[in-house]
C-alpha angles and dihedrals in degrees: 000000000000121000131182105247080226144345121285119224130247088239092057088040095066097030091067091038083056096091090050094076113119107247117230113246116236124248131195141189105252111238093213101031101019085223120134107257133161121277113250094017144109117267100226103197088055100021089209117133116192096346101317138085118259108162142015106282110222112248 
């Protein structure tokens, strides 16, 4: 049966849990629509990426 060789603290408990946290996805004002949108992506509704069309926007 396995058993812990001691007990681990509180403290080292939640230090290693710190990098588990969910990172925030970033949002930015979009320069063209002025609509939020990811950052480095492809806006879908225009389909345009850095100033220039890409893809197909959806009408």
């Amino acid at each position: 049966m396995a058993v812990p060789k001691s007990k681990i603290s509180k403290s080292k408990r939640n230090m290693r849990r710190s990098h588990d946290a969910l990172s925030v996805t970033n949002w930015v004002e979009d320069a063209n629509t002025g609509e939020a949108k990811r950052r480095h992506h492809i806006d879908l509704k225009t389909g345009m990426y850095k100033g220039r069309q890409v893809v197909e926007g959806k009408e």
